[in-house]
N, C-alpha and C positions, 0 to 999 in steps of 0.2 A: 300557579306554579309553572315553569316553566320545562320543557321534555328536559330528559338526561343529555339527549344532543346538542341541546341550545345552552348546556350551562359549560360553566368553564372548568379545564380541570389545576392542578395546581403550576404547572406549569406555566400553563396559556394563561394566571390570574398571575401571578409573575410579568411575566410579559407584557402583556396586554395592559396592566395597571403602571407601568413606569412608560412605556408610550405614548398614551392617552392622553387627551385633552382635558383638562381638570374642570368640575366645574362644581362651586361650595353656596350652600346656603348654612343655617344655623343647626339645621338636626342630621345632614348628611353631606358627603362628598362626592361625588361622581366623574368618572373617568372614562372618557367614550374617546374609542377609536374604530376608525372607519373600516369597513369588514363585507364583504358582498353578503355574507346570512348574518341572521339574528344571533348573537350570542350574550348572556348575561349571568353573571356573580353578585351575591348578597353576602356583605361581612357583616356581623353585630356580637360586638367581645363582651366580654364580662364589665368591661368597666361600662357599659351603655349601660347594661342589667344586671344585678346579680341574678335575676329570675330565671330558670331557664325558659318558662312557660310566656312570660315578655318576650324576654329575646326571641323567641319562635314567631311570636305573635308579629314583630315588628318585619320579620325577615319574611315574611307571608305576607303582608300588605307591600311590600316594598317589588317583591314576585309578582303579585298582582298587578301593579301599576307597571312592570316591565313588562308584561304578556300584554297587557292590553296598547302596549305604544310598538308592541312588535307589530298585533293586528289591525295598526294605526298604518302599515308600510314601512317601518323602518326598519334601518341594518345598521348592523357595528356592532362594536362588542362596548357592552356597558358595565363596568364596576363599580358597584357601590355599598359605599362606606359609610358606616352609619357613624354618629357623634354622641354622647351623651345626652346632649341635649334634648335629643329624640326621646327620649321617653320621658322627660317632662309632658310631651303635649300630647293631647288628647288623638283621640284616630282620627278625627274628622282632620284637624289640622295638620297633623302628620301625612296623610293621605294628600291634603290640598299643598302640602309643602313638598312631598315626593313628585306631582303629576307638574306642577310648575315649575321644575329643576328640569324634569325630562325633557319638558316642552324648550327650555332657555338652551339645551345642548342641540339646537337645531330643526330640520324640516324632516318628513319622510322622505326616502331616496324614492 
């Protein structure tokens, strides 16, 4: 999970998510825009899960995989969106499909 400081508030997920450089595979979308500190958002509605114990679950591997590419060196603000899709597939896959979307949005600064 990422500190309270590093997440975004509604404003700045406003902002920050119509600026941003888009970037889609099948279970998520993501929106990075370039930011001297780390800053990152996780959306996952009802139509992903009805669960809410899923949807938690999915927005906590998704948290994970942005903490660990912040202490990779990188900066920006990251939004992401999750798809339906996403909770078809398994965590392993999900997990391999979140870290290779983060990786495709570029290098550590």
């Amino acid at each position: 999970m990422l500190k309270r400081s590093e997440r975004l508030n509604r404003a700045q997920f406003t902002e920050f998510g119509r600026k941003g450089k888009r970037y889609f595979n099948d279970s998520l979308s993501i929106s990075v825009f370039p930011y001297p500190t780390f800053h990152g958002a996780v959306v996952v509605s009802k139509k992903v899960s009805k669960s809410a114990v899923r949807r938690n679950k999915l927005r906590r591997q998704v948290y994970a995989q942005l903490h660990s590419a912040k202490q990779s060196g990188r900066s920006g603000v990251f939004v992401c969106i999750l798809k339906p899709e996403a909770e078809k597939m398994t965590s392993a896959q999900f997990r391999g499909a979140v870290k290779n979307l983060i990786e495709r949005t570029g290098k550590p600064a």
